[in-house]
C-alpha positions as CSV (number, residue, x, y, z in Angstrom):
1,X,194.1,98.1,43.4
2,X,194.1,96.2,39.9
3,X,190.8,98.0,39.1
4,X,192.1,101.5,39.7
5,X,194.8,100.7,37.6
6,X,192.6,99.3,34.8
7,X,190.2,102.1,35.0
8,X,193.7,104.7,34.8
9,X,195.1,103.0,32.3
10,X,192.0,102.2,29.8
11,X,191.3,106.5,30.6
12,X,194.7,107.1,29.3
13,X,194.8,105.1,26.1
14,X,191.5,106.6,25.3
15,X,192.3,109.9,25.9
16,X,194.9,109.1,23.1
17,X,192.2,110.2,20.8
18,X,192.8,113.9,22.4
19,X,196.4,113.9,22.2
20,X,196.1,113.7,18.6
21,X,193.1,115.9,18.4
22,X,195.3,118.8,20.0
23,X,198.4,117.7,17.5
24,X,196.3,117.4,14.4
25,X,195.1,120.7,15.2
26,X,197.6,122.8,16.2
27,X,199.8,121.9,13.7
28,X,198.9,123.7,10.7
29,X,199.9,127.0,12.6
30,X,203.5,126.5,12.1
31,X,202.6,125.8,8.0
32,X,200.6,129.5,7.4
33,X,203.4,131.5,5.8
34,X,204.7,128.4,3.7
35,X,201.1,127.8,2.8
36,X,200.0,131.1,2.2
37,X,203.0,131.3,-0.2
38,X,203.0,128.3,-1.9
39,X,199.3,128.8,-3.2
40,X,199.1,132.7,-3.2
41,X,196.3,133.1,-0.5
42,X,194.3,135.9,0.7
43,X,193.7,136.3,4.4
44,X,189.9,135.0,2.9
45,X,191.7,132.4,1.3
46,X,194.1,131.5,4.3
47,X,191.3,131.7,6.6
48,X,189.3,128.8,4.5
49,X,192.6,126.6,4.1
50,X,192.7,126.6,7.8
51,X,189.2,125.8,8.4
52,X,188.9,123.4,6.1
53,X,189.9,120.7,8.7
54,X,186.9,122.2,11.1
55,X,184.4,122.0,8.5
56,X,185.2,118.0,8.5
57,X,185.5,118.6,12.9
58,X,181.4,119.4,12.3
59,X,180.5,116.5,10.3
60,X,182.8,114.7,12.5
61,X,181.6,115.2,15.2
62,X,177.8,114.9,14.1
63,X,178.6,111.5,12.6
64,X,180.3,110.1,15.6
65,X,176.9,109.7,17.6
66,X,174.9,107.3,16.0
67,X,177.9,104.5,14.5
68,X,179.2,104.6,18.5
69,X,176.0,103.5,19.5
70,X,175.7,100.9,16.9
71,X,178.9,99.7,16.8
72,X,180.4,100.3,20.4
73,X,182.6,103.2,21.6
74,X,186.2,101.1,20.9
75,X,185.5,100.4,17.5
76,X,184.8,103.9,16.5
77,X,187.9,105.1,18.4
78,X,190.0,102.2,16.1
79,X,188.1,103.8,13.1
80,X,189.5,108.1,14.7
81,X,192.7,106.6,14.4
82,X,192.7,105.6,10.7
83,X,191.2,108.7,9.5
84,X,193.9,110.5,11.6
85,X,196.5,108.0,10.1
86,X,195.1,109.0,6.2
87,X,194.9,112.7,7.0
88,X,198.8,113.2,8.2
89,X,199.9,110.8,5.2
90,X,197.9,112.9,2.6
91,X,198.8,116.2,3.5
92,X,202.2,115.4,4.0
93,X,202.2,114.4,0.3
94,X,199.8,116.8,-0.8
95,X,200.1,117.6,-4.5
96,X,198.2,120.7,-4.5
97,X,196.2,122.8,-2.7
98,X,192.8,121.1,-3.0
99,X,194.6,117.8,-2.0
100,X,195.7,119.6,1.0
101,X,192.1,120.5,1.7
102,X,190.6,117.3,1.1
103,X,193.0,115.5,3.6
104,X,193.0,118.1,6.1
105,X,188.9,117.8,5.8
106,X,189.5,114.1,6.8
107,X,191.5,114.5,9.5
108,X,189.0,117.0,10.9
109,X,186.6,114.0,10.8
110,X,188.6,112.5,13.1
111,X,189.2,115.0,15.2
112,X,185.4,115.7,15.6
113,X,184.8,111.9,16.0
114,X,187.3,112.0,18.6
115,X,185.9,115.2,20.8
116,X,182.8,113.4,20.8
117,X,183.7,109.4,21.6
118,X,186.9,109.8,24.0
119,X,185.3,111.9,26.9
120,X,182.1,110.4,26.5
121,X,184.2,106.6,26.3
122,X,185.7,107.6,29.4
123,X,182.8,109.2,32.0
124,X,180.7,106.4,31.2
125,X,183.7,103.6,32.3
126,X,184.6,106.1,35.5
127,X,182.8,106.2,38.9
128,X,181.6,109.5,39.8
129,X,184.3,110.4,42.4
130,X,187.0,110.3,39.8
131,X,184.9,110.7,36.8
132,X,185.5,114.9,36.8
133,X,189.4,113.9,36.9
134,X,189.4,111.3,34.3
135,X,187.2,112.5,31.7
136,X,189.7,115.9,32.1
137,X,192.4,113.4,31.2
138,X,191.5,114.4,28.0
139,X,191.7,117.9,28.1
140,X,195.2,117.3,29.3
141,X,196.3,115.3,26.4
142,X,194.5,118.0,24.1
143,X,197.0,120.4,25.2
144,X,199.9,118.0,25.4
145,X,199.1,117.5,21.8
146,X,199.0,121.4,21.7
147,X,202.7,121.4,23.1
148,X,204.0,118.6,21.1
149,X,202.6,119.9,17.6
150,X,204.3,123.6,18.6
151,X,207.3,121.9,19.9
152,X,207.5,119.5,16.7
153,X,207.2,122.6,14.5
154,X,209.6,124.6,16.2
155,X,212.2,121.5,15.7
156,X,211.8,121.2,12.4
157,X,212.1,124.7,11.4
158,X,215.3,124.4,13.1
159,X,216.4,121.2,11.0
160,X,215.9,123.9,7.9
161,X,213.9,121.5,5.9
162,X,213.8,124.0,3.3
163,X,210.4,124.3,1.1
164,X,209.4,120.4,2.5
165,X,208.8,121.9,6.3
166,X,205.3,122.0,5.7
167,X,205.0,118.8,5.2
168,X,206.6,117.2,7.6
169,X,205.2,119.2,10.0
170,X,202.1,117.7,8.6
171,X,203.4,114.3,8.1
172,X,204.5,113.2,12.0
173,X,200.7,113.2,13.2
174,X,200.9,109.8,11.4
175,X,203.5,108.0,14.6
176,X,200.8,108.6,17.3
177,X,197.8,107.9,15.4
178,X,199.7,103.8,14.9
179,X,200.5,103.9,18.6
180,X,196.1,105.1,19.4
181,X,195.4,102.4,16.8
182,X,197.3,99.4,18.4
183,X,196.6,100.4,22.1
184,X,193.0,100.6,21.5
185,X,193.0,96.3,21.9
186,X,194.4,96.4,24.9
187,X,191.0,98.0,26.8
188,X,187.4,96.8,27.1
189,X,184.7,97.9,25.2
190,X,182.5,100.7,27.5
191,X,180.3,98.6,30.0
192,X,177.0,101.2,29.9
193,X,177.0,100.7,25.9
194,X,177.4,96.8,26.4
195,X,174.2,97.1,29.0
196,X,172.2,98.8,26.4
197,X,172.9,96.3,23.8
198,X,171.7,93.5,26.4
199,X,175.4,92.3,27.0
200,X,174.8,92.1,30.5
201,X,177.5,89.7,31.5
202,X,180.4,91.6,29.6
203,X,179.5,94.4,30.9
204,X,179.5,93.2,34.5
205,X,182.6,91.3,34.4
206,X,184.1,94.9,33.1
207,X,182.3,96.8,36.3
208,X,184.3,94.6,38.2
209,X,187.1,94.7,36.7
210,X,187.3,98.5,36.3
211,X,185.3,99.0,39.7
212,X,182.1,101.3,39.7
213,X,180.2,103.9,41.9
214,X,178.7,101.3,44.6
215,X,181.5,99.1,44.5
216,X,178.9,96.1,43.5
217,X,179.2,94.9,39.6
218,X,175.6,93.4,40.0
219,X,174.3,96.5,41.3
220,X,175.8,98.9,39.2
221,X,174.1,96.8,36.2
222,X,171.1,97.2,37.8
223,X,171.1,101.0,37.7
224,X,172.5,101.2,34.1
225,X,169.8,99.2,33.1
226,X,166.8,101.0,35.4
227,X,168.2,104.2,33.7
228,X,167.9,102.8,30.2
229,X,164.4,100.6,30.8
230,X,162.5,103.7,31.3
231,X,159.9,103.7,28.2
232,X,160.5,107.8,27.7
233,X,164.0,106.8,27.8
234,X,164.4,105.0,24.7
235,X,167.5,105.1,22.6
236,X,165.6,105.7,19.5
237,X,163.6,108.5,20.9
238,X,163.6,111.7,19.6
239,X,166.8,113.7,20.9
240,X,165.5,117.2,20.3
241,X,161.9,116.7,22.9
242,X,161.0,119.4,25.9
243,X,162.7,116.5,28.4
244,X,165.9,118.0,27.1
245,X,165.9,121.1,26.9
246,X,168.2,121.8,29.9
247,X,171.0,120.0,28.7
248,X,170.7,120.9,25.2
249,X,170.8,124.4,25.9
250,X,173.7,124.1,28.6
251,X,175.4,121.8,26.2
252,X,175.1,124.7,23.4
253,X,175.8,127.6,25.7
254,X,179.1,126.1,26.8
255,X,180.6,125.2,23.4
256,X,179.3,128.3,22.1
257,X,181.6,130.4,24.8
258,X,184.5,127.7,24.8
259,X,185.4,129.5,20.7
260,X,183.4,133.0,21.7
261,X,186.8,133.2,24.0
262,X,188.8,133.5,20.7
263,X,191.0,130.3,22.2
264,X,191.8,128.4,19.0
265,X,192.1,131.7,16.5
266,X,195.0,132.1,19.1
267,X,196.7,128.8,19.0
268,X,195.9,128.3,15.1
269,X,197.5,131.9,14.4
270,X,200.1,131.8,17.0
271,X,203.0,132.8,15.5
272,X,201.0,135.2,12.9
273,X,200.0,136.9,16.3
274,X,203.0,137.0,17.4
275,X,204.7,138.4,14.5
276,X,201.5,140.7,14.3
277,X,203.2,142.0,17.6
278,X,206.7,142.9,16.1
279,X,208.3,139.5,16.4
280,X,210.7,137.9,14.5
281,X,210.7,134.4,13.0
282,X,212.3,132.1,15.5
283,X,210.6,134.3,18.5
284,X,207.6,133.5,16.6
285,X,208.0,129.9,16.2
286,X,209.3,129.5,20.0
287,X,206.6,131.9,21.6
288,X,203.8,129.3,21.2
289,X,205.6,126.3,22.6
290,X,206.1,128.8,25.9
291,X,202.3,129.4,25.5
292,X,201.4,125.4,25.0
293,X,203.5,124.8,28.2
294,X,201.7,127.0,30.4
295,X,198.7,125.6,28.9
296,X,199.6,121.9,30.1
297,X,200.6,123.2,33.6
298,X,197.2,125.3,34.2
299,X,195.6,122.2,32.8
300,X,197.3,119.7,34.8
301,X,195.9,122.5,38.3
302,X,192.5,122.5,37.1
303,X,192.6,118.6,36.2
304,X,193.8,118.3,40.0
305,X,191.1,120.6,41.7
306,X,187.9,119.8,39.2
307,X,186.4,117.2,41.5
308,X,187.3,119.1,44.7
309,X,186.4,122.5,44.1
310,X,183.5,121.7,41.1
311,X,182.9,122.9,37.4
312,X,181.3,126.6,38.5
313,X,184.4,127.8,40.2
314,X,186.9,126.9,37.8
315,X,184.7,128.7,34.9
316,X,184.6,132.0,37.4
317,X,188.4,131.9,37.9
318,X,188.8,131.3,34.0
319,X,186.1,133.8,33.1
320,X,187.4,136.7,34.6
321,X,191.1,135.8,33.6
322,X,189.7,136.0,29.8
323,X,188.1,139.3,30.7
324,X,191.0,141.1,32.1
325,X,193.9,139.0,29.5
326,X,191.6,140.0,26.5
327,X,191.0,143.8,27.5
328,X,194.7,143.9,28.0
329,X,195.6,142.5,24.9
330,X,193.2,144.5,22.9
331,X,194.2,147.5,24.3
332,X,198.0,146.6,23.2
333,X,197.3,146.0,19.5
334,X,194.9,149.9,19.4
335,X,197.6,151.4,21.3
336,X,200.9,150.1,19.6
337,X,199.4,148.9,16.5
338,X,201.0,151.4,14.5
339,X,204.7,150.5,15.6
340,X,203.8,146.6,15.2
341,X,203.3,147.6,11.7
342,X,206.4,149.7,11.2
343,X,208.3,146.7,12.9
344,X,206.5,143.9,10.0
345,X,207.6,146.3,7.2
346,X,211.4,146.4,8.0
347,X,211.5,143.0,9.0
348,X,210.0,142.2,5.7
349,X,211.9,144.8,3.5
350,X,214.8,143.5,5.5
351,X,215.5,147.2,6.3
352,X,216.7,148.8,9.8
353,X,214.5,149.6,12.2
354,X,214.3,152.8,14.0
355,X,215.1,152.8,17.8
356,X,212.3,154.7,18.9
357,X,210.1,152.7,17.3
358,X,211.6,149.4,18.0
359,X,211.7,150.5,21.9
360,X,207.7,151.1,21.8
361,X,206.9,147.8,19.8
362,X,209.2,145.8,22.4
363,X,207.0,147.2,25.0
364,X,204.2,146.3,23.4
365,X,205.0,142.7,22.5
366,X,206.2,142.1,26.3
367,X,202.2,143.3,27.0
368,X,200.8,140.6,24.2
369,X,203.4,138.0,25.8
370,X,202.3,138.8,29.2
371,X,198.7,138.8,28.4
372,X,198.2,135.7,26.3
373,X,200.0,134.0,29.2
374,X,197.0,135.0,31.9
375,X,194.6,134.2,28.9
376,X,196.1,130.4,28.4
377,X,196.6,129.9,32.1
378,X,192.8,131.4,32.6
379,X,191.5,128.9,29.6
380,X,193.6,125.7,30.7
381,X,191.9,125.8,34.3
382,X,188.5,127.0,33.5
383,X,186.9,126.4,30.2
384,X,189.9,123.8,29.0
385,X,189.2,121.3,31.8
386,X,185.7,121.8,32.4
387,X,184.1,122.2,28.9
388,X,184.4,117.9,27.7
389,X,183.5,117.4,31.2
390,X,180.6,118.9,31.4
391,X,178.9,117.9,28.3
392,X,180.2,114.5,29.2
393,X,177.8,114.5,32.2
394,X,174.3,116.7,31.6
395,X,172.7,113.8,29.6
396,X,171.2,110.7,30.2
397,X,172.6,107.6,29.2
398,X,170.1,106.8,26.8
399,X,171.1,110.2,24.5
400,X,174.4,111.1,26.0
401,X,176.1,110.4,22.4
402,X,173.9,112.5,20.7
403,X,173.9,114.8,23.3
404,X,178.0,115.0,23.4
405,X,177.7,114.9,19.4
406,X,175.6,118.3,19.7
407,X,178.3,119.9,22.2
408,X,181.1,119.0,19.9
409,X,178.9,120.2,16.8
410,X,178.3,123.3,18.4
411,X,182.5,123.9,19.2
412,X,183.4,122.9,16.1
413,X,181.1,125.1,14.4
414,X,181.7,128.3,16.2
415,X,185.5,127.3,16.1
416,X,185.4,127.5,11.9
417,X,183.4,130.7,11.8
418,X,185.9,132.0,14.1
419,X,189.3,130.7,13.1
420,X,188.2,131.9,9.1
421,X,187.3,134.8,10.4
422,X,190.3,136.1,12.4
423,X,192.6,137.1,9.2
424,X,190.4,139.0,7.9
425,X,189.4,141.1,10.9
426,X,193.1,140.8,12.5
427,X,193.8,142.5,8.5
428,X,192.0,145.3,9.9
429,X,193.2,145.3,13.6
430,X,194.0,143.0,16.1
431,X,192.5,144.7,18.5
432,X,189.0,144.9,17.1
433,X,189.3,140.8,16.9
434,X,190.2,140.5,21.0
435,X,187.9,143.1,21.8
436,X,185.3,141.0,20.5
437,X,186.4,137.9,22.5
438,X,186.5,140.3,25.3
439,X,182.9,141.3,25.4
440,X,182.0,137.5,25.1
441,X,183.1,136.3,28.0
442,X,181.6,139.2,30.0
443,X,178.1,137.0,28.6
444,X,179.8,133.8,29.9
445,X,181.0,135.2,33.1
446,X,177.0,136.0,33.7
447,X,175.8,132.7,32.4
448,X,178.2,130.5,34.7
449,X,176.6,133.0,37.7
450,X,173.1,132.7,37.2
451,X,172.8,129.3,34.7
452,X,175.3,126.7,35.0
453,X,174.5,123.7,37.6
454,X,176.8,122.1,39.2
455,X,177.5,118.5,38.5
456,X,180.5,118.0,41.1
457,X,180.7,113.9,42.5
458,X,177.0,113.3,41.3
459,X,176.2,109.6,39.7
460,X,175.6,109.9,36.1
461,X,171.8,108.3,36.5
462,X,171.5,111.3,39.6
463,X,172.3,114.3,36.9
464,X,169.4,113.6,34.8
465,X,167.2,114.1,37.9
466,X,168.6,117.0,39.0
467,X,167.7,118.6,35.4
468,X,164.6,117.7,35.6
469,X,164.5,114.4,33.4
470,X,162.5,112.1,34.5
């Protein structure tokens, strides 16, 4: 049908905002060495520089709520894509190291912009039977972005750029961000905001044309607008009021496990870890593009069974996988730390390695390699598919941009204590860092049995109900 294929098509090109926020992100793990070099940084120091970009993902994503709803969830998206357009530019031609901050600070802006305005863009354009599957469209592309930005580094270390790798690693974000920017004219504005701003006719000319939950435009207006007429309901009521409680809290509790997992201190250290682990250069440039495939294909299962088997079971699945991957791992780095290190040193002093020692580091690494496998497949089809979802869904239409603001405040946050945290604790031992992670998801594991609801093929307007919101 021509509305199926409008509602597919206008997902896709806003989920473009994901595909960059995965390639914007991921792609400063290929620049660490080069960077940590160039500029003489301490892990501290190395920690910040990557982080810098998630400070700007917490005012990004804190910002995004309010000029959405004022200005409609398109023309924000156009505005993601020129900040991501800036931010690959300016580092790329970064002339020093607070340069390099400042532009990676304003790509992080659009990255939080994005986490907040794509998913929330696309459950409030899809009809509840596909909505779980669509809105996980852009997990998918997060983690296709993931892949590409490994792959892209991976290629041009090969090209042996010499000291300019960095940069364009860097500097190709800046192609997909003029492809978001283009294709962002080519779908309709979201009908829900239109209702709210009293557009009643756009935005039932773009029910029909995108089709809707009774398969009646007229209807579905009516329940938009029944859900927003409510006087408690107002738009410029207060967000943080007893009414939602619920979903603030399980909006919080869920970003807060999604970087407890230690997720994106994996994917922004990659090859460090990797190396960490006895592994040479190349190995440790081509490992994570292994690890970003897996990723896509566990995400593209979980994207497939959301709506059929629901939100809960995936985040069981995924919550022990992260148990047993992280114990595993853990127990690799305390038990063949020391010949990881002996390994680093030759490789560094360019000096021959030992056979018995090289033997029991090889074992050690193929238990790293096997174990951040389960953990990638276990995040892509439990928390990765289910986390943008989720928060996409818990609030009423009335707050749901402040309420998907305060889930993507709350990942971004924990995701920049963490990520400037793991050099200095990996300094001391890996294992202490994914023992930590460990023990966290033990605490999600209990809150997904006895807390989370799940949301599974219920209408938007239905959810708030079923929290109590009323």
């Amino acid at each position: 049908m021509k509305s199926n294929r409008n509602l597919i098509g206008s997902a896709l090109i806003a989920a473009l905002g994901g595909l960059l926020f995965g390639f914007d992100t991921m792609v400063i793990s290929g620049t660490t060495d080069a960077l940590k070099e160039l500029f003489h940084l301490t892990p501290f120091w190395l920690g910040f520089t990557v982080a810098s970009a998630l400070i700007g993902t917490i005012i990004g994503s804190v910002a995004a709520g309010r000029p959405s709803d004022a200005f409609g969830r398109r023309t924000v998206l156009a505005a993601i894509a020129v900040l991501y357009f800036v931010s690959a530019i300016g580092c790329g031609l970064a002339w020093d190291w607070h340069s390099l901050l400042f532009f990676r600070f304003v790509g992080g802006l659009a990255i939080g912009g994005a986490s907040v305005v794509s998913p929330m863009y696309i459950a409030e354009i899809s009809p509840a039977r596909s909505r779980g599957r669509l809105v996980a469209i852009q997990q998918f592309n997060i983690v296709l972005g993931c892949l590409l930005a490994f792959l892209s580094n991976y290629l041009i270390t090969l090209a042996h750029l010499g000291e300019s790798e960095w940069r364009w690693m860097f500097g190709v974000v800046a192609a997909p961000a003029v492809l978001f920017f283009v294709l962002l004219y080519f779908i309709p504005e979201s009908p829900r905001w239109l209702v709210a701003k009293g557009r009643i006719e756009e935005a039932r000319r773009i029910f029909a044309s995108l089709g809707s939950d009774t398969g009646d435009a007229d209807a579905e207006v009516e329940t938009v607008r029944a859900s927003l007429a409510a006087e408690r309901h107002r738009v410029e009521e207060p967000f943080f009021r007893p009414q939602y409680r619920k979903p603030i809290l399980l909006a919080v509790a869920i970003a807060m496990f999604n970087q407890l997992s230690g997720v994106n201190a994996l994917w922004y250290y990659t090859p460090a870890i990797f190396r960490m682990a006895g592994a040479g250069k190349s190995a440790a440039m081509l490992l994570p593009v292994v690890l970003a495939a897996v990723n896509l294909v566990f995400t593209m299962l979980g994207l497939a069974l959301i709506d059929r088997f629901g939100r809960r079971k995936l985040m069981l699945v995924g919550s022990v996988g992260y148990i047993v991957s992280l114990a595993s791992t853990a127990w690799a780095f305390y038990t063949y730390g020391g010949a990881f290190n002996a390994v680093m040193k030759a490789i560094e002093d360019n000096a021959q390695i030992p056979a018995d020692i090289l033997a029991t580091a090889g074992t050690g690494g193929i238990v790293v390699l096997i174990s951040l496998v389960v953990f990638v497949m276990s995040h892509a089809f439990g928390q990765g598919t289910v986390i943008w979802v989720f928060i996409s869904e818990i609030f009423p239409n009335s707050v749901r941009a402040r309420g998907q603001a305060l889930g993507s405040f709350t990942h971004w946050f924990m995701d920049a204590g963490i990520t400037w945290t793991f050099p200095v604790i990996a300094a001391v031992s890996g294992g202490h860092a994914f023992a930590f992670y460990g023990v966290m998801m033990v605490l999600q594991l209990l809150w997904v049995l006895w807390i989370m609801p799940e949301t599974k093929g219920v209408p938007l307007e239905q959810i708030q109900k079923e929290l109590g919101i009323e």
